[in-house]
C-alpha positions as CSV (number, residue, x, y, z in Angstrom):
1,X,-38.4,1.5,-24.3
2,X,-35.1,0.7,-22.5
3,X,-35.3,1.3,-18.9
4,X,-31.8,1.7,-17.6
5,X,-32.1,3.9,-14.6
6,X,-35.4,2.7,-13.6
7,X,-39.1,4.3,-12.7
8,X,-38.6,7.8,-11.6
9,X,-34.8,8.4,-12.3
10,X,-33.1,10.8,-14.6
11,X,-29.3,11.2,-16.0
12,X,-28.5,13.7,-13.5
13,X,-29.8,11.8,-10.2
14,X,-27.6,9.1,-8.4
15,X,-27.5,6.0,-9.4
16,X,-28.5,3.2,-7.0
17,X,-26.6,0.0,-6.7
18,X,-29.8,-2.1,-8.0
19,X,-29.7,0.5,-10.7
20,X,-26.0,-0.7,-12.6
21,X,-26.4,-2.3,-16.0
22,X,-30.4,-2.9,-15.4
23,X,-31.3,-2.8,-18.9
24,X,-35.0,-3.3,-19.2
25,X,-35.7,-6.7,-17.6
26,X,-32.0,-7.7,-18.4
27,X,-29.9,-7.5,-14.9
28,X,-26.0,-8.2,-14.7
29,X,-26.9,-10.4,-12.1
30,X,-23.7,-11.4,-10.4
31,X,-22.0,-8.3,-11.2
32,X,-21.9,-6.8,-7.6
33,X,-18.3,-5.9,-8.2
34,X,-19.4,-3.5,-10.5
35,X,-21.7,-2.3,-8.2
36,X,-18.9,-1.7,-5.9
37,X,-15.9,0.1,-8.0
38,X,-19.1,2.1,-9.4
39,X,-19.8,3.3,-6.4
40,X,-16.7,4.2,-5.7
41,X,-16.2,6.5,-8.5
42,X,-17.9,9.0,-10.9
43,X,-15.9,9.6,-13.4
44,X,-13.7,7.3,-16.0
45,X,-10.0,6.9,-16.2
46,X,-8.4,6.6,-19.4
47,X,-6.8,3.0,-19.4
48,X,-3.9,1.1,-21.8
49,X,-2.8,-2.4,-21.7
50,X,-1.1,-3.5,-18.8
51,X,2.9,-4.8,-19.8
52,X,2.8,-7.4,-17.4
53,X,4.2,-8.1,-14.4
54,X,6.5,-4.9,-14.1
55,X,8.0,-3.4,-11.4
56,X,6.2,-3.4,-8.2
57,X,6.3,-1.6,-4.5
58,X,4.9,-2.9,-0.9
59,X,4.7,-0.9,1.7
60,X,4.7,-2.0,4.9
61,X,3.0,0.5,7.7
62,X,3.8,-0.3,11.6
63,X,1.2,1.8,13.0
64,X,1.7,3.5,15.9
65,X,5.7,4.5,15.4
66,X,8.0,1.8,16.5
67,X,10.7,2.7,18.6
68,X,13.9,2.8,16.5
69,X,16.0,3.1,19.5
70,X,14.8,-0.7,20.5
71,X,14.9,-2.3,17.2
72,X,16.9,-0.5,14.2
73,X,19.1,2.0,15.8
74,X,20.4,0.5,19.3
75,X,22.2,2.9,21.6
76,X,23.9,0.4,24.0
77,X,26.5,3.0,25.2
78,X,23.7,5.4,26.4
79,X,22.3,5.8,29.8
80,X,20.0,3.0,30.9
81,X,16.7,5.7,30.9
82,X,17.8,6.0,27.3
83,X,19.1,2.2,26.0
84,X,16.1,0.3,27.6
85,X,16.0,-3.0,28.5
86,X,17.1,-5.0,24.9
87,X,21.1,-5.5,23.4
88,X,22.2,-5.5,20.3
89,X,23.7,-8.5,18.2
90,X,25.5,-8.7,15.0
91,X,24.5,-8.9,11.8
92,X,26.2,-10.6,9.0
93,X,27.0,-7.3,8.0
94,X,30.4,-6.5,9.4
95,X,30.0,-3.1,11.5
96,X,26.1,-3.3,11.8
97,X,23.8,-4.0,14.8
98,X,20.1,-4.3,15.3
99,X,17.6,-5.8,18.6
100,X,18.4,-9.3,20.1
101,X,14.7,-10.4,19.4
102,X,15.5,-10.1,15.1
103,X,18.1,-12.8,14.8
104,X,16.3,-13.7,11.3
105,X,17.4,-10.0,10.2
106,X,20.5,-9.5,11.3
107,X,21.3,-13.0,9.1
108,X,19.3,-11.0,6.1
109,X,21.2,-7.9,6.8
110,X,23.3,-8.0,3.4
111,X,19.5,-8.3,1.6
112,X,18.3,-4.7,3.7
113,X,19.2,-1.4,4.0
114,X,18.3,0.4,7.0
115,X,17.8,4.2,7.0
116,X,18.4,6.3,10.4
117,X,16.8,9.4,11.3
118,X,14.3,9.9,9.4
119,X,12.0,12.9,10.1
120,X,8.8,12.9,10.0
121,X,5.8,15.5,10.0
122,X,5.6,17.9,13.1
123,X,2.4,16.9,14.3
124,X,3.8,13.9,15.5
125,X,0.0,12.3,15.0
126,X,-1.3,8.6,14.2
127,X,-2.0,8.8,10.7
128,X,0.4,7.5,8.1
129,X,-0.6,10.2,5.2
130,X,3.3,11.2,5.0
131,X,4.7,7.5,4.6
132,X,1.8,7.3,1.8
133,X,1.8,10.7,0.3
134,X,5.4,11.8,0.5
135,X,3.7,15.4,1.8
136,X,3.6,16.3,5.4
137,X,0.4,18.1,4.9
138,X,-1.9,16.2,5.8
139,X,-5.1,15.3,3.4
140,X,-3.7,17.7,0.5
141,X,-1.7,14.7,-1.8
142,X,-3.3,11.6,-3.3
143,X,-1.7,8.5,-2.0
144,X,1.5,6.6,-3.8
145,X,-0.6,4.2,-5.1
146,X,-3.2,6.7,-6.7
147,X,-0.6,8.9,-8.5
148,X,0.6,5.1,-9.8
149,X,-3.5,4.4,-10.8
150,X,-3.2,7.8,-12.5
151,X,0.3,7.6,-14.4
152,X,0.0,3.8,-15.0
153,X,-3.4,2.6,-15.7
154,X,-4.3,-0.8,-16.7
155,X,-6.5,-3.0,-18.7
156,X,-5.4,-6.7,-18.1
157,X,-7.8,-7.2,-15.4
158,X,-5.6,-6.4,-12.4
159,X,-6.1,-3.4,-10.2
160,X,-2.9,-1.2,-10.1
161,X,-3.1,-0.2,-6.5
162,X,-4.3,-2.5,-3.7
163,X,-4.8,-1.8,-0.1
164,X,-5.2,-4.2,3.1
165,X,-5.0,-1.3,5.5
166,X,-8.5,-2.1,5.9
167,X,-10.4,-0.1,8.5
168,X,-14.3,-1.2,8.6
169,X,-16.2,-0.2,7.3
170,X,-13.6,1.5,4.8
171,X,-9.7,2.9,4.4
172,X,-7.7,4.8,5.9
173,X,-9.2,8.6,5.4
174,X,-5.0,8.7,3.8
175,X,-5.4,6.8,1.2
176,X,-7.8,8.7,-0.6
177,X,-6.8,10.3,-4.3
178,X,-7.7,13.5,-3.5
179,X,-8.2,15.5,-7.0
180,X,-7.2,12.4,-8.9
181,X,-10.9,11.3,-8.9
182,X,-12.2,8.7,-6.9
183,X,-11.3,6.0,-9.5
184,X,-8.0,6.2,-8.3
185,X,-8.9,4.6,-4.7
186,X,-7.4,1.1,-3.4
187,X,-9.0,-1.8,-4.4
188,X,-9.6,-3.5,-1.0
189,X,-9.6,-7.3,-0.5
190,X,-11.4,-7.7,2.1
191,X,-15.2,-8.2,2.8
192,X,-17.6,-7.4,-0.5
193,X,-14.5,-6.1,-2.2
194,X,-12.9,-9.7,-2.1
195,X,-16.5,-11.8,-2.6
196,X,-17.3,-10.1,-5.7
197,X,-14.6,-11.4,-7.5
198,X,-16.9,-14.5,-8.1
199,X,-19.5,-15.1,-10.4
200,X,-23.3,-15.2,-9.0
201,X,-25.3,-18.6,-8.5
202,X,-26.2,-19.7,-12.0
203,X,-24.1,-17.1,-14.2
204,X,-21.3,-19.1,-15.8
205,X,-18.6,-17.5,-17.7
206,X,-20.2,-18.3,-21.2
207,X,-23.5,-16.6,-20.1
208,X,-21.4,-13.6,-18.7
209,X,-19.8,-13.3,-22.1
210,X,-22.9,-13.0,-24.0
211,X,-23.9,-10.1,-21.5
212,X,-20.6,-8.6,-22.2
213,X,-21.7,-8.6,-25.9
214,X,-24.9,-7.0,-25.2
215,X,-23.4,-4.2,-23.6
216,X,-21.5,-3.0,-26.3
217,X,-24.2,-3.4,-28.4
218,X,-26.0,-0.6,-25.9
219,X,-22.9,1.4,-25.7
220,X,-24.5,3.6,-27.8
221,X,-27.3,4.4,-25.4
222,X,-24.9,4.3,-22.8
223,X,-22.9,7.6,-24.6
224,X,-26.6,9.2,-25.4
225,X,-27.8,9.5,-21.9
226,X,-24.6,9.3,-20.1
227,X,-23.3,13.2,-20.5
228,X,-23.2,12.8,-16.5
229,X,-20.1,11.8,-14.7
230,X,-22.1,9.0,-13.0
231,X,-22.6,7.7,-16.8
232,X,-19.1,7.4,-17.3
233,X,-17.8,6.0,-14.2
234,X,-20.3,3.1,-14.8
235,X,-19.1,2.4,-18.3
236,X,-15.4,2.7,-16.7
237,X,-16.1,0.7,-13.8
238,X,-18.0,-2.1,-15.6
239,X,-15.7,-3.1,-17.7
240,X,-12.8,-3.0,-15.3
241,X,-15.5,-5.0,-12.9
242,X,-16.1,-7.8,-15.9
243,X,-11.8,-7.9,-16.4
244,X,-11.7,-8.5,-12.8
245,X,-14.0,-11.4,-12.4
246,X,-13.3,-13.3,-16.0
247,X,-9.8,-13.5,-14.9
248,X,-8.0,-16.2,-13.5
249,X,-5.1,-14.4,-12.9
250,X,-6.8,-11.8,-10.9
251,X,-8.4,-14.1,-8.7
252,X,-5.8,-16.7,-8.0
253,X,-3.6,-13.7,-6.7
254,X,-6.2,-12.9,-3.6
255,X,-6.9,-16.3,-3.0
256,X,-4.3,-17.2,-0.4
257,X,-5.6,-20.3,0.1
258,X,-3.6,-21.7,-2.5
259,X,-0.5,-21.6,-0.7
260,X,0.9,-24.8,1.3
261,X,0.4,-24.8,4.6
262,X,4.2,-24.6,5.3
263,X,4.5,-21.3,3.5
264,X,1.5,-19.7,5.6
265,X,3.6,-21.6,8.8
266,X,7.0,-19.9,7.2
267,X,5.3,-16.4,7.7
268,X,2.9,-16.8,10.6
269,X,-0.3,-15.1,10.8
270,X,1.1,-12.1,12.6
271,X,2.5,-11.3,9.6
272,X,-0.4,-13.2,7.4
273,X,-0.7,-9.8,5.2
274,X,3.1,-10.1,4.0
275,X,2.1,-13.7,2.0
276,X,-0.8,-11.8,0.4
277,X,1.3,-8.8,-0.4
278,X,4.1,-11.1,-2.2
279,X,1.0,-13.1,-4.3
280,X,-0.7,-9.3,-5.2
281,X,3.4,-8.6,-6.6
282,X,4.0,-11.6,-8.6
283,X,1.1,-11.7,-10.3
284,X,2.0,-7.9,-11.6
285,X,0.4,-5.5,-8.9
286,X,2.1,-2.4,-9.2
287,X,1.2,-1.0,-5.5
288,X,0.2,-2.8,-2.4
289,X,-0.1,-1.1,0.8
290,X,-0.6,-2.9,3.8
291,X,0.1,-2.4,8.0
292,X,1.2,-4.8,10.8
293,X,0.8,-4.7,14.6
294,X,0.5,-1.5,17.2
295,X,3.5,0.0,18.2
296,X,1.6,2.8,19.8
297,X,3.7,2.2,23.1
298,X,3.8,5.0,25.5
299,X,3.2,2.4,28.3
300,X,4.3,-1.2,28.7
301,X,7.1,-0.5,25.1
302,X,9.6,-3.4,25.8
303,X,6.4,-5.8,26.8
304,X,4.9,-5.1,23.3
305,X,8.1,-5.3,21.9
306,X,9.5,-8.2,22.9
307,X,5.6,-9.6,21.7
308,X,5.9,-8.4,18.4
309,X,9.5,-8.0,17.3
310,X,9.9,-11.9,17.1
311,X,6.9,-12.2,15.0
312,X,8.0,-9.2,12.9
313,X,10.9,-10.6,12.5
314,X,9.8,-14.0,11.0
315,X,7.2,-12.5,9.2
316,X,9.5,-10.2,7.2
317,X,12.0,-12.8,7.2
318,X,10.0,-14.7,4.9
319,X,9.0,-12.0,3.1
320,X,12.4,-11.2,2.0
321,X,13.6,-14.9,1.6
322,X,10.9,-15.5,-0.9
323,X,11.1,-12.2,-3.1
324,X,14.6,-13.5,-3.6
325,X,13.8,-16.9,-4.2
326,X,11.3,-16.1,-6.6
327,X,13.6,-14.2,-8.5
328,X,11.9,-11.0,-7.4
329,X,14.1,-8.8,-5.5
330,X,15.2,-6.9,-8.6
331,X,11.5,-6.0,-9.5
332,X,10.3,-5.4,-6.6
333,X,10.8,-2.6,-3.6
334,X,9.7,-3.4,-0.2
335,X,9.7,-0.5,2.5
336,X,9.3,-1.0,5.9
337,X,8.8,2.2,8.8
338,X,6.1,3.9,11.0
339,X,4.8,7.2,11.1
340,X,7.5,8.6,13.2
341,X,9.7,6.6,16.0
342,X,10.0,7.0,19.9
343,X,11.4,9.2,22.3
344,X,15.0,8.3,23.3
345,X,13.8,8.8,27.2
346,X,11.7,6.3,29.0
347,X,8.8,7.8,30.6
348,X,5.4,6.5,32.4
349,X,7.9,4.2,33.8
350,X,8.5,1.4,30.6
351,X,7.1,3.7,27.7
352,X,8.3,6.0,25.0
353,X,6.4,8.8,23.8
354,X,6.1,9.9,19.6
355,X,9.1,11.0,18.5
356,X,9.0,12.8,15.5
357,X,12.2,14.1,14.8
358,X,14.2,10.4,14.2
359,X,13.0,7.0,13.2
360,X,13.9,4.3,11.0
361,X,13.2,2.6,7.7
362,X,14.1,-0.7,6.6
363,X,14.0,-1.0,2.7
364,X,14.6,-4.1,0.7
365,X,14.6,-5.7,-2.8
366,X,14.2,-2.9,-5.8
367,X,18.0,-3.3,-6.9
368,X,18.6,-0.9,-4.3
369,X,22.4,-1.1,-2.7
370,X,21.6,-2.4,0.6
371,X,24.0,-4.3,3.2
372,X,24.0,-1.0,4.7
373,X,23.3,1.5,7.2
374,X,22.4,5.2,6.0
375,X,22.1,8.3,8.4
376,X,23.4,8.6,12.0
377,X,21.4,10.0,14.9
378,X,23.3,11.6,18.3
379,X,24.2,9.1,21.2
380,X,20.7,9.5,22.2
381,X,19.0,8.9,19.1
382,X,17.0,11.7,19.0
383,X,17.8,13.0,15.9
384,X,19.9,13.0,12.6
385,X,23.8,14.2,13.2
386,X,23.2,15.6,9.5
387,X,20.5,16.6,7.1
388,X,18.1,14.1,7.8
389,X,15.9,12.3,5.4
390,X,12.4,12.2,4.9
391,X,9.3,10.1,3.6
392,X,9.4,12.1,1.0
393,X,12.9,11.1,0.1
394,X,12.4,7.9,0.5
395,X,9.0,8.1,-1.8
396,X,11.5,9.7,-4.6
397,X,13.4,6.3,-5.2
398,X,10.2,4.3,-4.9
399,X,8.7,6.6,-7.8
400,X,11.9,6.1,-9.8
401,X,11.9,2.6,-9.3
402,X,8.6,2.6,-10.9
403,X,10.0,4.4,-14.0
404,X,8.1,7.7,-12.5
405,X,10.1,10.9,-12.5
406,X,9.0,12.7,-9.1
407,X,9.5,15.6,-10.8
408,X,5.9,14.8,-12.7
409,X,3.0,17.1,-12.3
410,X,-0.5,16.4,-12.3
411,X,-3.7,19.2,-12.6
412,X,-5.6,19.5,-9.2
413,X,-9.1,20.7,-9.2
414,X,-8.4,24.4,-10.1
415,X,-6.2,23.2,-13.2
416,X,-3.1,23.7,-10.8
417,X,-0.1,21.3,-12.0
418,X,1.0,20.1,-8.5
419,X,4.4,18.1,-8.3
420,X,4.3,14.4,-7.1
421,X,6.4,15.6,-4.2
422,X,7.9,18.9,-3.1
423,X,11.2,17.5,-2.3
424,X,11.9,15.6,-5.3
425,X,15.5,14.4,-4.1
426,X,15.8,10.6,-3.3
427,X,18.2,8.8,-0.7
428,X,21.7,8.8,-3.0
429,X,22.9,5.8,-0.7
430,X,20.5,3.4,-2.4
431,X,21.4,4.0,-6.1
């Protein structure tokens, strides 16, 4: 008798990680990554061939809120407790300004479109789940990139959403899918997630394929016992685990390595995520989310700032430069913000405290109109002069650019259709 579960088991019970594809004395050895989506899920997602590369979205989290006022939306004119300690210089946009310590994007500023004043959530706390959800409630929307998962499943090998917001020993409690079902999470690159996209010692691709074949032929049993949800996330996650590893494709696109020392140099490692991000894209990754530095500066802002701008700024410098190069600045949208920005008055003697009510976005590639400025905040930039925008309007083009109408609903868990967003209406400047 075929064994699958193991000595004292049943359909209904978990299943361990030992446990996956055990058939008898037959083990999947080398199939940890299996192991790992499997655990990660319970239930199967329907999936269609993938149509290649595609269109494809980074986004770019500063955590901690950056100050807007000392980077993408100078006040020079203002009193000195407001403008802080940096000027402005051109760009080689005729009319628009950004920090002295981004001279690498103000000479890209034809290739960016900044947004001013954006809102964000009232709570005014450290999580990014509006910049990833499009909703201001917190915990209540699946990410971007599981809704993607959802509307735009795969089968070429290559997992639609990827995350290196990595927080050990797991993600950001944001970027969960909520009632989308756990198959819907991030793949993560980092730590088992990234070593089990090789083979085990001794299982060659040949001997793989032959225990590819002998799981079909025991799909059978698989559909018998497996009337449990565990059942069909490991028939799911499997195959999605063997696409994964068997492919070249997939793996050359986390292995980082492969770029020339000069390119790595071109971005530096402050900014080491951005190179990663641009290999996920061109090989066809539909979602990558990702964060750089702390901006959390309610003490010591223009010291951190005048650290990390520099690097920001050659990090995303090279960023741009090569999506354009590549030819992929039509295909794919890059969005750059925080979760809010920072108060227009210096306090605790060189910080600036959250600041909910303004902040900035940079946004790039897409075939978006950029070379411009959208949205004005007051002399003190503290908040919009008109109807600001939000995450959420922002996350409206991004669907669209996707080919997903925000207007989309999926069921919840009480067979509710919820919308993608609430406020469905994107930013009209960049179309």
């Amino acid at each position: 008798m075929w064994d699958f579960f193991g000595p004292r088991r049943s359909c209904r019970s978990l299943v361990s990680r030992r446990d996956v594809l055990r058939v008898g004395g037959l083990a999947f050895a080398g199939l940890t990554m299996a192991d790992l989506l499997r655990l990660r899920a319970s239930a199967a997602s329907n999936t269609t061939a993938g149509a290649g590369r595609g269109k494809s979205v980074i986004m770019i989290w500063m955590r901690g809120g950056p100050s807007h006022i000392d980077s993408f939306d100078m006040k020079p004119d203002a009193p000195t407790e407001v403008r802080g300690e940096f000027r402005p210089i051109p760009t080689n946009v005729p009319g628009i300004q950004i920090c002295e310590h981004m001279p690498r994007l103000a000479g890209d500023m034809d290739k960016l479109a900044i947004i001013r004043g954006i809102k964000s959530n009232d709570l005014g706390d450290h999580t990014p789940h509006y910049i990833i959800t499009g909703s201001p409630d917190r915990g209540k929307r699946p990410a971007f990139g599981g809704i993607v998962s959802h509307l735009q499943p795969r089968s070429d090998g290559l997992p639609p959403y990827v995350s290196l917001m990595y927080k050990p020993p797991g993600l950001y409690d944001n970027e969960g899918p909520v009632y989308l079902g756990p198959s819907h999470r991030p793949f993560v690159p980092k730590a088992e997630g990234l070593e089990n996209l090789s083979l085990a010692r001794n299982v060659s691709l040949e001997r793989l394929r032959d225990r590819r074949a002998l799981l079909r032929e025991f799909d059978t049993l698989s559909r018998t016992v497996g009337q449990s949800e565990a059942m069909s996330g490991i028939d799911t996650f499997t195959q999605r685990a063997l696409e994964m590893v068997t492919s070249p494709k997939v793996r050359e696109a986390f292995d980082v390595s492969k770029e020339s020392p000069a390119m790595h140099a071109c971005y530096g490692k402050f900014c080491e995520n951005f190179l990663i991000a641009r290999r996920l894209v061109e090989a066809g990754i539909p979602v990558v989310t990702l964060k750089v530095g702390d901006w959390d500066t309610h003490e010591k802002n223009f010291i951190d700032m005048r650290l990390q701008l520099p690097q920001l700024d050659q990090g995303f410098h090279a960023l741009v430069s090569d999506l354009h190069e590549r030819g992929l600045d039509q295909d794919v949208a890059v969005v750059l913000w925080g979760e809010f920005g920072r108060a227009p008055r210096i306090s605790r003697g060189d910080g600036r405290d959250h600041w909910p009510e303004a902040g900035a976005a940079v946004i790039a590639g897409g075939g978006f109109h950029v070379g411009q400025v959208i949205g004005e905040t007051d002399s003190h930039g503290g908040r919009a002069k008109s109807r600001p925008y939000t995450p959420s309007n922002v996350m409206a083009n991004l669907y669209r650019h996707l080919g997903i109408d925000p207007a989309t609903t999926i069921l919840d868990h009480n067979q509710r259709p919820m919308p993608l967003l609430d406020d469905r209406e994107g930013v009209r400047e960049l179309v």
